[in-house]
N, C-alpha and C positions, 0 to 999 in steps of 0.2 A: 376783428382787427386787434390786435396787439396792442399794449400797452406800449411799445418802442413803436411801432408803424404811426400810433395815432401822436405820439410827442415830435417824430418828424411831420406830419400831415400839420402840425400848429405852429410850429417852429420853425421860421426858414434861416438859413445858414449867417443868411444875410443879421437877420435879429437878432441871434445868438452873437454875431460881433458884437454888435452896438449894447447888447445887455452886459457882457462878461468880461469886455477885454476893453480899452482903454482908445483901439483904432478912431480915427480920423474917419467918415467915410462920407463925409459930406462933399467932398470932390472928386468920387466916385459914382461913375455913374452903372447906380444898381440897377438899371433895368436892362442892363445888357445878360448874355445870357452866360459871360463870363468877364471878369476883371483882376486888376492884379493893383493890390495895393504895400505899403512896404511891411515886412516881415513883423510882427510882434514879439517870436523871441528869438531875433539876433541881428543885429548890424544891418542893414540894407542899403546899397551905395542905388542900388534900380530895385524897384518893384518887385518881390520874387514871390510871395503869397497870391495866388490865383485861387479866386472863389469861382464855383460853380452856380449861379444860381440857380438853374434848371433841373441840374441834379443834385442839387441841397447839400454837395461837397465843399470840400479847402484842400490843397494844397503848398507846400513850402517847397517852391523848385529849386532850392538848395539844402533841403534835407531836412525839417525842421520838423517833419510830422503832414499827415495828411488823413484825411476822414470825414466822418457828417457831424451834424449838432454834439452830439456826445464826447465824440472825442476835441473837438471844438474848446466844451465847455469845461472836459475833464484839462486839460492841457493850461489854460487858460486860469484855471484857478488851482491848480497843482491837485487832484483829486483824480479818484479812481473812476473808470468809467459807471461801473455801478453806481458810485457816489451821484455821477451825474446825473444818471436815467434817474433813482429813486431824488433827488433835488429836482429836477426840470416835471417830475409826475406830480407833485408836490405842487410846485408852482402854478403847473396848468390846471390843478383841480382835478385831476383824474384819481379816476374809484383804485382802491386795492393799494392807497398808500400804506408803505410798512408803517406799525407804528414807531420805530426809532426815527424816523424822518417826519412826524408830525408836527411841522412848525410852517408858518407860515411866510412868505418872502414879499415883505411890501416894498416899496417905493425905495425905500433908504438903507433896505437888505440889499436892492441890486445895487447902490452906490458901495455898499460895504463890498461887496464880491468880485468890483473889477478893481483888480489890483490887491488881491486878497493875499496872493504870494508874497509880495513885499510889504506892504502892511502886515502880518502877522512879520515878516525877519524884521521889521522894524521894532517892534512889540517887544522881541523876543530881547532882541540888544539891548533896547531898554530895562528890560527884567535884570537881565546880567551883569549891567552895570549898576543898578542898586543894588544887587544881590554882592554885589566886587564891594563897593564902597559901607556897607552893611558889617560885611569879614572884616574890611580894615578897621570900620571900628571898634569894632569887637575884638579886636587883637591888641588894640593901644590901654585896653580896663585893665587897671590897678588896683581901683580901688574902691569902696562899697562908694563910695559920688557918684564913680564914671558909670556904674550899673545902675542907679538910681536914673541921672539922665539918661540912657537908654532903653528904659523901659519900655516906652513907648514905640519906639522903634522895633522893641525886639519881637514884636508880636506881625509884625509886616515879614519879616524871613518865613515863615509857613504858609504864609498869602502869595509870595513870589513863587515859592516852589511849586505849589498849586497851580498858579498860571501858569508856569513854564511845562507841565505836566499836562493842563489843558491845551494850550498851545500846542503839543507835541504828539498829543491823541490819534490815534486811530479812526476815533469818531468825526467825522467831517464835522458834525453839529454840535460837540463839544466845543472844537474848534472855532465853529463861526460863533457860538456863544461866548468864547471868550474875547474875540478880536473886541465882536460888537461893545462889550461891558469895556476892555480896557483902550480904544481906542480913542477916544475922549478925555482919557484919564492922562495918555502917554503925548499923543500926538495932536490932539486940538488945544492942549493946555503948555504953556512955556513952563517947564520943569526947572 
């Protein structure tokens, strides 16, 4: 069996929602063998997401994307389907993980991951505008004082750019290494 046959055989469509994405499905009744709950990403006036349970698909019957776990998971947290299969083989402990994905996804990884799209554009705002108010300072120095007080400061401008560079990465797992470190820093703490 396949390393992708045996991550859908563990995964079902249903638990990739409740893992990755932010859905309601508590008044959903999952034991039917299809249902439709409202869209994740766009507007929904009715119900237009229809999940398959039987055949371990999703649909968005106004356009939204449609596919099994993977594309689910890839969509879901803005990542490449590869990202997904090598993060969900990862997760389920299956052999012949690469080792660029060798990291582990506990409990408070999958809280970091739903909503991972907007949490990192939040991150990232955040960076920008230190990085904004950092240049204004730095434009108002005169004189050897206003450099003396900023010294301190000035060493956070290659910290910023570095995050925003992680942030922006290629690497999925640069990525979720960065959110996880600055996401405590920006967004659980009143700046």
């Amino acid at each position: 069996m396949s390393i992708i046959d045996e991550i859908k055989n563990r995964l079902t469509i249903v638990e990739a929602i409740e893992l990755y994405t932010n859905a309601n499905l508590s008044k959903a009744e999952t034991t039917k063998k299809q249902f439709n709950i409202s869209c994740l990403w766009h507007n929904d006036k009715t119900p237009s997401l229809t999940i398959y349970t039987k055949s371990n698909k999703w649909k968005c019957q106004a356009g939204c994307g449609s596919g099994d776990v993977f594309n689910l998971v890839s969509k879901a947290l803005d990542i490449s389907n590869k990202e997904a299969i090598l993060m969900l083989q990862k997760q389920l402990g299956l052999k012949n993980v690469a080792p660029s994905v060798e990291y582990s996804l506990q409990q408070n990884d999958r809280k970091i991951l739903r909503g991972f799209k907007e949490t990192k554009e939040k991150i990232v705002l955040e960076l920008l505008h230190h990085r904004n108010l950092f240049n204004l300072a730095m434009k108002q120095v005169v004189s050897f004082e206003d450099i003396d007080r900023l010294t301190e400061v000035y060493h956070f401008k290659p910290l910023i750019e570095k995050y925003l560079e992680e942030l922006n990465s290629n690497d999925f797992e640069i990525q979720l290494a960065a959110v996880k470190y600055l996401k405590p820093l920006f967004l659980e703490v009143n700046i």
